[in-house]
C-alpha positions, -999 to +999 in steps of 0.1 A: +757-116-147+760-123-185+740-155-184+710-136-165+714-111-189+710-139-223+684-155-201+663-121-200+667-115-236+661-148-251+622-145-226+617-115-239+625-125-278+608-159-275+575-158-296+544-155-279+527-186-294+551-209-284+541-242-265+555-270-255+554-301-270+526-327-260+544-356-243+539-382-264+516-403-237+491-374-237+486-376-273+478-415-270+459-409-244+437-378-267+436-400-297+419-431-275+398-403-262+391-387-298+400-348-282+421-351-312+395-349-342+420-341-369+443-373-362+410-398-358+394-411-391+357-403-395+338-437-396+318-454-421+286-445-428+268-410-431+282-379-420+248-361-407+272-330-402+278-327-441+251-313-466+243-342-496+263-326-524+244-339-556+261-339-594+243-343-627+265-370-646+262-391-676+254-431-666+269-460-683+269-496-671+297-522-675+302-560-669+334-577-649+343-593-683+377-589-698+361-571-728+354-542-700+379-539-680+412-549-681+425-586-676+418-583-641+378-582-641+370-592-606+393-568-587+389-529-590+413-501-597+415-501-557+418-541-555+383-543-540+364-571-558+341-562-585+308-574-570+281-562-591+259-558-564+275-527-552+306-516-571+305-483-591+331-466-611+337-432-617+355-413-648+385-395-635+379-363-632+355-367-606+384-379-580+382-353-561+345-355-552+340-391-551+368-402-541+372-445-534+345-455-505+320-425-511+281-447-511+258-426-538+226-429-547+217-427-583+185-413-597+169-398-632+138-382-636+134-380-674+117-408-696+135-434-713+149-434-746+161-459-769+200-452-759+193-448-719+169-476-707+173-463-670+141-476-658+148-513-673+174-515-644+169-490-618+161-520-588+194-536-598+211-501-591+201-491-554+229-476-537+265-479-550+301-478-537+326-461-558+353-485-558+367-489-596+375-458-623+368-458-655+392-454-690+412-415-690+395-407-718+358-407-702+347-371-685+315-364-659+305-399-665+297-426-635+299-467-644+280-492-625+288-527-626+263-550-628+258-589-631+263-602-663+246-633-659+206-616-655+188-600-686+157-578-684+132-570-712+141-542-741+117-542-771+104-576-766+138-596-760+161-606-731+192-585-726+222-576-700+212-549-680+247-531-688+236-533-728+202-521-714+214-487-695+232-478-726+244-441-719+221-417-701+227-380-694+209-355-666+213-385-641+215-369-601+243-385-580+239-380-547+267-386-520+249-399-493+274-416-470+313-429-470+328-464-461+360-477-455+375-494-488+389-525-469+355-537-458+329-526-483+294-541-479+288-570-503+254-566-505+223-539-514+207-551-476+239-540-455+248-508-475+210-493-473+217-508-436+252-485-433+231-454-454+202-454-426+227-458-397+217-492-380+253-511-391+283-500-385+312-513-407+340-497-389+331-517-357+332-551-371 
């Protein structure tokens, strides 16, 4: 009698909401399945269910020289190599929404002046992969890295195209897709091909 008594009172105490566990070959089996969104990482590419968030930043432009970065220049803050193709940097304080593997696209409207030269480089930009961060220090601000061997034309003579950007403000940042850090596209052809949905890093 006093154990059906303990068993009535611990039903009737028990909370409502309590389940029981999922055996642990049913949650294998809802991962392979994807039934279990929050455990499955979303992958590469754009996320058509997400609105473009867009930021107005300050643009600088660096070089993977020693004089620029650290005496590491060809591996990031994330140890991705620097390939000035498609690396970008961001200033710390914009972690949080662009965060390592977010794909932008960078774009400014106003004309050029003689410390922002955006139009002197704007095909060398195209899309970019945050992958590096820039110096504490530096607030709002995004870098991109870009080859230090070509020069384009400022005021009649040849120059890098890092010296070139100089420091522009009321440049738009758009996120327009996210990749996975370990297998970053290494050129312009297959990120605009990840951004427009016909490649697919994550299955490689």
């Amino acid at each position: 009698m006093p154990l059906l008594v303990l068993a009535l009172v611990g039903f009737l105490v028990l909370p409502i909401g309590v389940t029981a566990p999922i055996p642990a070959e049913a949650a294998q089996d809802a991962l392979v399945q994807g039934t279990v969104s929050a455990l499955v990482a979303p992958a590469s590419g754009v996320r058509p269910e997400e609105a473009p968030m867009s930021l107005t930043v300050k643009l600088t432009a660096y070089n993977a020289v020693p004089g620029q970065t650290d005496n590491t220049p060809f591996i990031t803050a994330i140890g991705a190599f620097s390939n000035p193709e498609v690396v970008a940097a961001r200033s710390r304080d914009l972690a949080s929404v662009l965060p390592y593997g977010t794909i932008i696209k960078i774009e400014r409207t106003g004309y050029d002046t003689p410390s922002c030269r955006f139009s002197q480089v704007k095909p060398q930009i195209g899309y970019r992969v945050i992958a590096d961060a820039m110096n504490p220090r530096i607030t709002n601000t995004v870098d991109v890295l870009l080859d230090q061997h070509k020069q384009v034309w400022v005021d009649g003579r040849m120059v890098n195209p890092a010296l070139a950007v100089g420091r522009c403000s009321e440049v738009s940042v758009t996120v327009v897709g996210h990749t996975n850090i370990a297998s970053i596209p290494s050129s312009q052809t297959e990120l605009a091909a990840l951004v427009d949905g016909t490649d697919h890093l994550a299955e490689r």
